[in-house]
mmJSON file of the N, C-alpha and C atoms, coordinates in Angstrom:
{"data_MODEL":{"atom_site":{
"group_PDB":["ATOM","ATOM","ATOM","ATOM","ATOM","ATOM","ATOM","ATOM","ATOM","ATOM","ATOM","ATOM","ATOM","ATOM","ATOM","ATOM","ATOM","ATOM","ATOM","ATOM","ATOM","ATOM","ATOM","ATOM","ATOM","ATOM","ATOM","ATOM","ATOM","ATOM","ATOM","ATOM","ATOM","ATOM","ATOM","ATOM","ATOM","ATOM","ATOM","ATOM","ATOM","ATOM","ATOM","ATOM","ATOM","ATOM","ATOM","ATOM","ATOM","ATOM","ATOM","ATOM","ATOM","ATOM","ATOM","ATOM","ATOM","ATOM","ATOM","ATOM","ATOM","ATOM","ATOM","ATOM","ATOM","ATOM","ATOM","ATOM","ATOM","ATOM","ATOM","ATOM","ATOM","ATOM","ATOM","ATOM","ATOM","ATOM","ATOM","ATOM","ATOM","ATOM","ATOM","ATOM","ATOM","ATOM","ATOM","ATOM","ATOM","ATOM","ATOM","ATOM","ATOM","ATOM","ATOM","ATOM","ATOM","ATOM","ATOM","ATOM","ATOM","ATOM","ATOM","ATOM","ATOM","ATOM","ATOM","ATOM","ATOM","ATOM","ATOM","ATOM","ATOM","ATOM","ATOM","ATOM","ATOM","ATOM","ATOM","ATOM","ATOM","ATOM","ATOM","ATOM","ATOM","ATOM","ATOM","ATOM","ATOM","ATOM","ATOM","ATOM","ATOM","ATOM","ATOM","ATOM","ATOM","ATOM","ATOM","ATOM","ATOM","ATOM","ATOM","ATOM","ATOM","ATOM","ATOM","ATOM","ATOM","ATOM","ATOM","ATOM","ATOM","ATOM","ATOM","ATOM","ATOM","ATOM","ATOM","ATOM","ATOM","ATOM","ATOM","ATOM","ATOM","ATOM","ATOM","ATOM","ATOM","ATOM","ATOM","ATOM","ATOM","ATOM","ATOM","ATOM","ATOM","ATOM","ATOM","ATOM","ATOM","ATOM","ATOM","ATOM","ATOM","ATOM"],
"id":[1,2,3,4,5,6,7,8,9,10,11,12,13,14,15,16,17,18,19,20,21,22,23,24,25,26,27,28,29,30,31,32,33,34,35,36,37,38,39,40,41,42,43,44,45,46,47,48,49,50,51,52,53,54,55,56,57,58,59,60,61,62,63,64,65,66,67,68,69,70,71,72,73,74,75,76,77,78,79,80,81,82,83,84,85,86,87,88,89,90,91,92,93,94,95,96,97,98,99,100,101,102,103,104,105,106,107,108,109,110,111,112,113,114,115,116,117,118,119,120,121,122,123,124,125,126,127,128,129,130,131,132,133,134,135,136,137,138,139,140,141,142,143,144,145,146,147,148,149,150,151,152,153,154,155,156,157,158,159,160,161,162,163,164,165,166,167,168,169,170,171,172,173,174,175,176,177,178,179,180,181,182,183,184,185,186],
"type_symbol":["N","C","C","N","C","C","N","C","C","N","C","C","N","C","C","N","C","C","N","C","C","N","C","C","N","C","C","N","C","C","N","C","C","N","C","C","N","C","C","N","C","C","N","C","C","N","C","C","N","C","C","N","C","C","N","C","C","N","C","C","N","C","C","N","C","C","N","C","C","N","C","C","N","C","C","N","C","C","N","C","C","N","C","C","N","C","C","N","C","C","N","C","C","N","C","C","N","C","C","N","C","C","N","C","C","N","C","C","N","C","C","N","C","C","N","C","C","N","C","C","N","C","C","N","C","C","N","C","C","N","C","C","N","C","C","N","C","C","N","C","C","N","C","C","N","C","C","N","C","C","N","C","C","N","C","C","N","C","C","N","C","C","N","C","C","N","C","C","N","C","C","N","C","C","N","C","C","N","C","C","N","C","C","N","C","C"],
"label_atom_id":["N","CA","C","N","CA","C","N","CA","C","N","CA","C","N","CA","C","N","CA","C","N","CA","C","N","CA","C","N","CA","C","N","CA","C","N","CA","C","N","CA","C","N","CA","C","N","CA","C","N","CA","C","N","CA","C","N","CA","C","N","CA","C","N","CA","C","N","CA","C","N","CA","C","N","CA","C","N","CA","C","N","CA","C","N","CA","C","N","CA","C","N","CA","C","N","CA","C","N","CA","C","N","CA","C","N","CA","C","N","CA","C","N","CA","C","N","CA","C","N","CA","C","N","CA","C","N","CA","C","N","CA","C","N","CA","C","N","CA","C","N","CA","C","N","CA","C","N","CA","C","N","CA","C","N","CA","C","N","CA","C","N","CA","C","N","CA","C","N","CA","C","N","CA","C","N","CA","C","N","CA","C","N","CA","C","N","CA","C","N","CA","C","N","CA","C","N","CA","C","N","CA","C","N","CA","C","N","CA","C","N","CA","C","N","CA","C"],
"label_alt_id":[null,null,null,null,null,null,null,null,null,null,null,null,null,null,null,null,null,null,null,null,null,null,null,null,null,null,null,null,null,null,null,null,null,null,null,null,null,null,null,null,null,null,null,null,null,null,null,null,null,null,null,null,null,null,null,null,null,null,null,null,null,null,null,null,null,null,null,null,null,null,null,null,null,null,null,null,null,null,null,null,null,null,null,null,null,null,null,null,null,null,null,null,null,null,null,null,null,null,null,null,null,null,null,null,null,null,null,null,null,null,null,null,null,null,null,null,null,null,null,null,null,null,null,null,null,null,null,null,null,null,null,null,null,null,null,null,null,null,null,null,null,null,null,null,null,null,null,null,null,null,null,null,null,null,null,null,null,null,null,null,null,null,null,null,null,null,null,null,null,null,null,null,null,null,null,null,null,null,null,null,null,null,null,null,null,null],
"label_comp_id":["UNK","UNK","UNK","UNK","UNK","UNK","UNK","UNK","UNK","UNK","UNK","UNK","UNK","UNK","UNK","UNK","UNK","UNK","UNK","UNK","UNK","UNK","UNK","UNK","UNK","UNK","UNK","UNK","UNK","UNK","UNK","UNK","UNK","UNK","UNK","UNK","UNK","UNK","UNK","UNK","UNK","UNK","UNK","UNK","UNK","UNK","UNK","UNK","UNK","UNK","UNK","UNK","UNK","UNK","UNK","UNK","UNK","UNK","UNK","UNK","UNK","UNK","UNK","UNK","UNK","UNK","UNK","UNK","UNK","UNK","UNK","UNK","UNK","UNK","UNK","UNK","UNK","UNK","UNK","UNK","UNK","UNK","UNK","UNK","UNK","UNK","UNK","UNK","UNK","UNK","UNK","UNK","UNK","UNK","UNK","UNK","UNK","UNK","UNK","UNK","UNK","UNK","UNK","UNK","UNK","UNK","UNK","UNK","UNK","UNK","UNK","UNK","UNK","UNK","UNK","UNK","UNK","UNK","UNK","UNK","UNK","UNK","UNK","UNK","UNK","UNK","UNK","UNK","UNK","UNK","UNK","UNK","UNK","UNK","UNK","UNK","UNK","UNK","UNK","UNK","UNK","UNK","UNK","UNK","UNK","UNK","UNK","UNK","UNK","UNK","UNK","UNK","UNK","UNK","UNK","UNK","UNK","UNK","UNK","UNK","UNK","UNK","UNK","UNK","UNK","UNK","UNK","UNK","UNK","UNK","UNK","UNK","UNK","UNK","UNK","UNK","UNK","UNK","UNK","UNK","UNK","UNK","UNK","UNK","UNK","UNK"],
"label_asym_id":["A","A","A","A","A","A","A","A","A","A","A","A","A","A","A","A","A","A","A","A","A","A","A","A","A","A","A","A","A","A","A","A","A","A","A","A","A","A","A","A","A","A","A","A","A","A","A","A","A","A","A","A","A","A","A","A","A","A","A","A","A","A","A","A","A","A","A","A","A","A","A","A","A","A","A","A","A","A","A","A","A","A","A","A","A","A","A","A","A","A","A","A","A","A","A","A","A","A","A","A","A","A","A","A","A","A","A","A","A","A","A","A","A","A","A","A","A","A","A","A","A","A","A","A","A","A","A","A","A","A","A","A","A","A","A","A","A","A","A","A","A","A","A","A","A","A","A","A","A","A","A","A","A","A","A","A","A","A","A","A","A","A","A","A","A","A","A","A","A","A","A","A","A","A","A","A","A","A","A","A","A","A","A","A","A","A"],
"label_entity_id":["1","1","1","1","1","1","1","1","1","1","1","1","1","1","1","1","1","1","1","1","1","1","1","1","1","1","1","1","1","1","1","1","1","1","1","1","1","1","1","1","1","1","1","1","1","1","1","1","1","1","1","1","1","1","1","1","1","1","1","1","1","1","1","1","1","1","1","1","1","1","1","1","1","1","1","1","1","1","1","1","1","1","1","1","1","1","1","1","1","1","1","1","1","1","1","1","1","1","1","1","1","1","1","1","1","1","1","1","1","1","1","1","1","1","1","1","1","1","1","1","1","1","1","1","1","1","1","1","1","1","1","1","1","1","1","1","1","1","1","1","1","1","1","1","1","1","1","1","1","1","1","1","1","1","1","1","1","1","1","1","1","1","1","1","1","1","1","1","1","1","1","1","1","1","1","1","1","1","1","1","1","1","1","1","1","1"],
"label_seq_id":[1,1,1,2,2,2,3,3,3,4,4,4,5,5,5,6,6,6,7,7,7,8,8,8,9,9,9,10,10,10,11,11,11,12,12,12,13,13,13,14,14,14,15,15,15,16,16,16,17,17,17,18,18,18,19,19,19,20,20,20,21,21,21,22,22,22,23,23,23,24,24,24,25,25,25,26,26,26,27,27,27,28,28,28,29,29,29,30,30,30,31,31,31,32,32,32,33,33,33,34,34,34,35,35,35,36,36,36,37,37,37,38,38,38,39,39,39,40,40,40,41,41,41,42,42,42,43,43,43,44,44,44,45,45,45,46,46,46,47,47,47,48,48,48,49,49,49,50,50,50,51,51,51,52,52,52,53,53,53,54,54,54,55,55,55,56,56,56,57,57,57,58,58,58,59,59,59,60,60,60,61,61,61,62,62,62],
"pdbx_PDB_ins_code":[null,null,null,null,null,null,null,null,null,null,null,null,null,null,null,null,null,null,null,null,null,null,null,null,null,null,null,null,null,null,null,null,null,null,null,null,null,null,null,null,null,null,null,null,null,null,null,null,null,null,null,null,null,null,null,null,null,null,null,null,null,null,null,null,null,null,null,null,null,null,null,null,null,null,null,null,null,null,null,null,null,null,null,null,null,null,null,null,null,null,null,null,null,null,null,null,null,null,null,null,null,null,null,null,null,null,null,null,null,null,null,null,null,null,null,null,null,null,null,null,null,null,null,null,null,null,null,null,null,null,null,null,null,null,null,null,null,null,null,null,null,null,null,null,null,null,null,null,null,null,null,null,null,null,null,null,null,null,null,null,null,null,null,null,null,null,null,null,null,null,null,null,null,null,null,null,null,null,null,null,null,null,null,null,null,null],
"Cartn_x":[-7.475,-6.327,-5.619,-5.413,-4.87,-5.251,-6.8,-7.833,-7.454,-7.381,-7.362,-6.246,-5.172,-3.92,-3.71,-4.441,-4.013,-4.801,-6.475,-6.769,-5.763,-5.393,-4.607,-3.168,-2.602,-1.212,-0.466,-0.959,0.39,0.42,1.426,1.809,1.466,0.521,0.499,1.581,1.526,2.705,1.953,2.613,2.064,3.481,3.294,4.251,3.887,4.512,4.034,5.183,4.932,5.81,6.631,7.036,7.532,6.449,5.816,4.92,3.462,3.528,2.51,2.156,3.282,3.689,2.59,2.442,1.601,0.297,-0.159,-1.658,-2.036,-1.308,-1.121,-0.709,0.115,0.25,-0.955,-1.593,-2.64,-4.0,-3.958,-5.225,-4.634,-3.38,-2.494,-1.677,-1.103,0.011,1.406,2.104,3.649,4.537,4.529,5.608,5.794,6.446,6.45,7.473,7.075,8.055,8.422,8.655,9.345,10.316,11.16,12.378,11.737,12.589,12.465,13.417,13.896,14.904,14.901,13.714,13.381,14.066,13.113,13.796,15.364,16.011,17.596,18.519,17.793,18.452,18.027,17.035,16.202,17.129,17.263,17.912,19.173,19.972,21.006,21.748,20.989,21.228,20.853,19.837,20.055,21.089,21.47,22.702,23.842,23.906,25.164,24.929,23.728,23.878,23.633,22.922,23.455,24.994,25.505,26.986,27.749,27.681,28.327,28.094,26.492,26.477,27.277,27.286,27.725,29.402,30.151,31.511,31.405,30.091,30.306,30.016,29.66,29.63,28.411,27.701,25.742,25.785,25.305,24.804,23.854,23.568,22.338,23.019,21.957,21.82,22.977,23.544,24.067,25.614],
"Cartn_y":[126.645,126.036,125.098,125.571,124.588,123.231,123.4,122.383,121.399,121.843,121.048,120.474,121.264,120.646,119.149,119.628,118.295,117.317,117.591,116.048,115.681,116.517,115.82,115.298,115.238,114.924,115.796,117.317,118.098,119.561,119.982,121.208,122.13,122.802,124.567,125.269,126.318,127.439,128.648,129.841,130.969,131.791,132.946,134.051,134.866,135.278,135.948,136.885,137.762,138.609,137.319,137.694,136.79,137.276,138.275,138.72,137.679,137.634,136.79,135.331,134.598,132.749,132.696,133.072,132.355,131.827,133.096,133.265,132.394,132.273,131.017,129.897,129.692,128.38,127.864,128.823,128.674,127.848,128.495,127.731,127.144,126.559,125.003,125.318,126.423,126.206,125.814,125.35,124.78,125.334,126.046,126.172,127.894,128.839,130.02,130.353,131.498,131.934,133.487,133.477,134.524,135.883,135.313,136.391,137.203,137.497,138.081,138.935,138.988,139.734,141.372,141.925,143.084,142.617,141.453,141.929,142.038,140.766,140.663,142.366,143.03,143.712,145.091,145.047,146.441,146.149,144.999,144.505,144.685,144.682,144.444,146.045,146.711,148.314,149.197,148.467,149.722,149.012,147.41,147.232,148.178,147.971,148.95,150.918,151.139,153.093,152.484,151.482,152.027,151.633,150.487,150.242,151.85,152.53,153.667,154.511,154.729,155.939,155.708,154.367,154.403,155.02,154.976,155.59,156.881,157.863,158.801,159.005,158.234,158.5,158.295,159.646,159.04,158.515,157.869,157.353,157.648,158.605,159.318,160.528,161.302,162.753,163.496,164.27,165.481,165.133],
"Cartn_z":[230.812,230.158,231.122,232.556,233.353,233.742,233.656,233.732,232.822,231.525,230.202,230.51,231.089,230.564,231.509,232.792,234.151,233.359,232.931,232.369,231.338,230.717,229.332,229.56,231.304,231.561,231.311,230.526,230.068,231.345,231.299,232.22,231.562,232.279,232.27,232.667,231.744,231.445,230.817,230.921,231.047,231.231,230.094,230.617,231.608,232.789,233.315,234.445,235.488,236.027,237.879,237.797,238.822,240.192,240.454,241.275,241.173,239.579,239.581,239.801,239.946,239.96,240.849,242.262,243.195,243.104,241.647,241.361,240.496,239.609,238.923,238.867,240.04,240.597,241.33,241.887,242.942,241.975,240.457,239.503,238.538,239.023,238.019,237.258,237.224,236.01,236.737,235.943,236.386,235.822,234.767,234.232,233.708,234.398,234.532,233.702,232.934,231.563,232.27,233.029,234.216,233.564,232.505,232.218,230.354,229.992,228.719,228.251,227.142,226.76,227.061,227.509,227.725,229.147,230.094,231.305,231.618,230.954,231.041,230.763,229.777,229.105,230.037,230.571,231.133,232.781,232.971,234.453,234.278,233.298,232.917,233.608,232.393,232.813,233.79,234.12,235.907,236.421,236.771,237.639,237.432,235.821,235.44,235.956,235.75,236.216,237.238,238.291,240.156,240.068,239.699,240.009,239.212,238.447,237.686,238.857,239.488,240.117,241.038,242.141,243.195,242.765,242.077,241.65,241.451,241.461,241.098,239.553,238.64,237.461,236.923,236.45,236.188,235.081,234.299,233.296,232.88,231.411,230.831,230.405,229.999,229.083,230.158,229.881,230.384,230.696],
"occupancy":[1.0,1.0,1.0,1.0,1.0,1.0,1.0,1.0,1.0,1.0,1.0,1.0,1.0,1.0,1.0,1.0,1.0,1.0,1.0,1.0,1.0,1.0,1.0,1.0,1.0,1.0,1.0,1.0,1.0,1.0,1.0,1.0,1.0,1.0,1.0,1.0,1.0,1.0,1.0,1.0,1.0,1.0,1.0,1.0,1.0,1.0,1.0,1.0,1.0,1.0,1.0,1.0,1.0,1.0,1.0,1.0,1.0,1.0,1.0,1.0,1.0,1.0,1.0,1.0,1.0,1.0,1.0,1.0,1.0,1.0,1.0,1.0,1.0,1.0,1.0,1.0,1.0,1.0,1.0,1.0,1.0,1.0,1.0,1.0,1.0,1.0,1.0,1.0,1.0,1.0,1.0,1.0,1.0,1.0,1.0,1.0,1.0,1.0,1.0,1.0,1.0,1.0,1.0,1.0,1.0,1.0,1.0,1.0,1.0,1.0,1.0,1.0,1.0,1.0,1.0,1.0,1.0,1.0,1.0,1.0,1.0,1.0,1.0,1.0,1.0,1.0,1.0,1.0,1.0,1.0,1.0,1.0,1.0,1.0,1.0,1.0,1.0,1.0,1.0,1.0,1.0,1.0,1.0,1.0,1.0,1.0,1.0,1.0,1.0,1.0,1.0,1.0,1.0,1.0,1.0,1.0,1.0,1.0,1.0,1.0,1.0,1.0,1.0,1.0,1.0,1.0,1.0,1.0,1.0,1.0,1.0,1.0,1.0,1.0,1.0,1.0,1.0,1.0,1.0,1.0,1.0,1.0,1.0,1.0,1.0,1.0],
"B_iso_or_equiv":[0.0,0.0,0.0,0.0,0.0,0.0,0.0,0.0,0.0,0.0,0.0,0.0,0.0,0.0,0.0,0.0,0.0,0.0,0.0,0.0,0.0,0.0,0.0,0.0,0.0,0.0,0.0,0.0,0.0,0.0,0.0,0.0,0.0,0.0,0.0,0.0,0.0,0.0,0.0,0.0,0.0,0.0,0.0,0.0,0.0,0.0,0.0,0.0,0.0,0.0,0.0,0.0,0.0,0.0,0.0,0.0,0.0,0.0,0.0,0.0,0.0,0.0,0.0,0.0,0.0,0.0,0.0,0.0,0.0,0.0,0.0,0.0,0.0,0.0,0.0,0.0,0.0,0.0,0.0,0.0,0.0,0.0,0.0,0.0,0.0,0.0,0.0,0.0,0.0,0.0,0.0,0.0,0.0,0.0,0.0,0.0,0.0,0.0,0.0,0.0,0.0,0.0,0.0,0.0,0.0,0.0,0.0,0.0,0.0,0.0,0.0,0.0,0.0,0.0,0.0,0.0,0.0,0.0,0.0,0.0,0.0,0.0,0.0,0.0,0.0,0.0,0.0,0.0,0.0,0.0,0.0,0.0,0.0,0.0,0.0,0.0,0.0,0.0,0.0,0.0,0.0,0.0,0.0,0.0,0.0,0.0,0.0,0.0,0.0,0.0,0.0,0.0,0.0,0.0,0.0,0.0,0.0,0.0,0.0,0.0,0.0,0.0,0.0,0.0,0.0,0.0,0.0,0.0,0.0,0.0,0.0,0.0,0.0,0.0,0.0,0.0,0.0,0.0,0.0,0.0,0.0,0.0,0.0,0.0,0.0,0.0],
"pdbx_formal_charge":[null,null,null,null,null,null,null,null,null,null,null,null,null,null,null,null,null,null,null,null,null,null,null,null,null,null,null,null,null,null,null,null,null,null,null,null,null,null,null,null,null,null,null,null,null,null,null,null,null,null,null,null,null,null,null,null,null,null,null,null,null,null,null,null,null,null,null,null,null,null,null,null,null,null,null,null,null,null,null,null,null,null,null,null,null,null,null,null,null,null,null,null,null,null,null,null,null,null,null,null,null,null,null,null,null,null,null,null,null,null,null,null,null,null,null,null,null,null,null,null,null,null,null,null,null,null,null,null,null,null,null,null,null,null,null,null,null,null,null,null,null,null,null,null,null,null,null,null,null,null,null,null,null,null,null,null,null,null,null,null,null,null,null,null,null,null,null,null,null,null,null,null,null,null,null,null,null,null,null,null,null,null,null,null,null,null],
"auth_seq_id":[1,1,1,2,2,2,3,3,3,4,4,4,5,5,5,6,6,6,7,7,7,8,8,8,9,9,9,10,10,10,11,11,11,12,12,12,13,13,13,14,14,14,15,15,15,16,16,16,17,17,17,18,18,18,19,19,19,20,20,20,21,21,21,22,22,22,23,23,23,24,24,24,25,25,25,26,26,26,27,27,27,28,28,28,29,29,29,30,30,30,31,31,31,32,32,32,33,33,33,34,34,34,35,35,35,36,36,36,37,37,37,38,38,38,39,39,39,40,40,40,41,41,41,42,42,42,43,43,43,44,44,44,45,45,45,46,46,46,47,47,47,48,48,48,49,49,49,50,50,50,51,51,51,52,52,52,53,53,53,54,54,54,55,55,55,56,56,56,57,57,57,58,58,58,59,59,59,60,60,60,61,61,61,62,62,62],
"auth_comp_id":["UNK","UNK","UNK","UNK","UNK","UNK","UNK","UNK","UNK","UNK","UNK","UNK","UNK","UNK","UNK","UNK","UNK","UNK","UNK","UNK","UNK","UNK","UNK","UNK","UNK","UNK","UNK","UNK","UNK","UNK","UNK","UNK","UNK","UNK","UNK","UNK","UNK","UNK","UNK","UNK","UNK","UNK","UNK","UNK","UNK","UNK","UNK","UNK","UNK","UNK","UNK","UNK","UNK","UNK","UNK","UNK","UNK","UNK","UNK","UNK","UNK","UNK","UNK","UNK","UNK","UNK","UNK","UNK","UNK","UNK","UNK","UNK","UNK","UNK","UNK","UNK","UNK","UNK","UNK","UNK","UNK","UNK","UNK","UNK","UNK","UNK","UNK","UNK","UNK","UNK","UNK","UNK","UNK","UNK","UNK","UNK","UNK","UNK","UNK","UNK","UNK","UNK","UNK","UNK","UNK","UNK","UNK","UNK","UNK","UNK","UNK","UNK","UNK","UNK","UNK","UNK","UNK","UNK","UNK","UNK","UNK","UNK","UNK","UNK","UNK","UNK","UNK","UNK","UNK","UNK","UNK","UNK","UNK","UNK","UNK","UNK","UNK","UNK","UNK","UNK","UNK","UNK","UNK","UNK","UNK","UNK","UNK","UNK","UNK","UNK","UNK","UNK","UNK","UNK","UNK","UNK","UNK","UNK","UNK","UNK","UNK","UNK","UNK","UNK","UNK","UNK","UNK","UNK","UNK","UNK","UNK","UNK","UNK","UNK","UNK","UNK","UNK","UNK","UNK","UNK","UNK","UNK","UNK","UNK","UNK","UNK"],
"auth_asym_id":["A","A","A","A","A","A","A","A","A","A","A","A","A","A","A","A","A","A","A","A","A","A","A","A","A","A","A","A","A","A","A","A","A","A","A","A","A","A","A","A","A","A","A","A","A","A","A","A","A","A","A","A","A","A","A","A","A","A","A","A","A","A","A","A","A","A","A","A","A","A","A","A","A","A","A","A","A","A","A","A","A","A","A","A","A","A","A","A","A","A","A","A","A","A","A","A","A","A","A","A","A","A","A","A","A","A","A","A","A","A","A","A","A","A","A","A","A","A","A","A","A","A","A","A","A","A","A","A","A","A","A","A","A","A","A","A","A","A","A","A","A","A","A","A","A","A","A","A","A","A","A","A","A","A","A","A","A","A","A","A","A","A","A","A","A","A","A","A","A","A","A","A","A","A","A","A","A","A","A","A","A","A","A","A","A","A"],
"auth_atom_id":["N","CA","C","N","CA","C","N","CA","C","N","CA","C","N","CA","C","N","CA","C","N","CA","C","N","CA","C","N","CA","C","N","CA","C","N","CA","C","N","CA","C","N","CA","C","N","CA","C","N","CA","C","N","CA","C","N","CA","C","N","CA","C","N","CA","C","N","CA","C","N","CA","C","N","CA","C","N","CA","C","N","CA","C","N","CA","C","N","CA","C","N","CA","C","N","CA","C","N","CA","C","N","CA","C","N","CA","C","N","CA","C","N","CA","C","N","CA","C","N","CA","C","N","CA","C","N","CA","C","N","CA","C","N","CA","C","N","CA","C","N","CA","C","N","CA","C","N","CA","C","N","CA","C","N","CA","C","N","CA","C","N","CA","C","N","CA","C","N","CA","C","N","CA","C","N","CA","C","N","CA","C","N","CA","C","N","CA","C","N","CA","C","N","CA","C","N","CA","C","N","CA","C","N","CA","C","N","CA","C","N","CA","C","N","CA","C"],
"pdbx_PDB_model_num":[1,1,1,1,1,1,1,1,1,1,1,1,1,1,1,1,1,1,1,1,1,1,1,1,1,1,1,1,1,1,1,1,1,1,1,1,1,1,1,1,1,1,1,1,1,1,1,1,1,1,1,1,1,1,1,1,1,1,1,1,1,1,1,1,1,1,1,1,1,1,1,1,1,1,1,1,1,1,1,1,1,1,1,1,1,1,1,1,1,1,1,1,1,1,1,1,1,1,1,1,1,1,1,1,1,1,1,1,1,1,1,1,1,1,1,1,1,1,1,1,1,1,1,1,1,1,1,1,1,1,1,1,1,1,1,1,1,1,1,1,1,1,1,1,1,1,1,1,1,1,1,1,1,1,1,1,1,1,1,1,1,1,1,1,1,1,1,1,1,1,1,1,1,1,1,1,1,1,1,1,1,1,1,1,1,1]
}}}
């Protein structure tokens, strides 16, 4: 696909984990779809239970 895309002038893109950019930069893609509403939202909430725990207050069951 990256191949195709450089003859055709257009940018490769690909969803992928931010671990992965190098590997895929390395065989042409440019354009990295990095985040996702899972991640924002999954990132979102551990900041919030470590910032809760560090106060003393757990976040979860019990």
């Amino acid at each position: 696909v990256a191949d195709a895309c450089r003859r055709h002038g257009k940018v490769a893109g690909i969803p992928c984990s931010p671990d992965d950019v190098p590997k895929y930069r390395e065989i042409g893609y440019r354009f990295f779809n990095v985040i996702s509403d899972y991640r924002c939202v999954f990132g979102g909430l551990k900041k919030i239970q470590t910032d809760l725990a560090a106060l003393g207050v757990p976040l979860g069951r019990g």
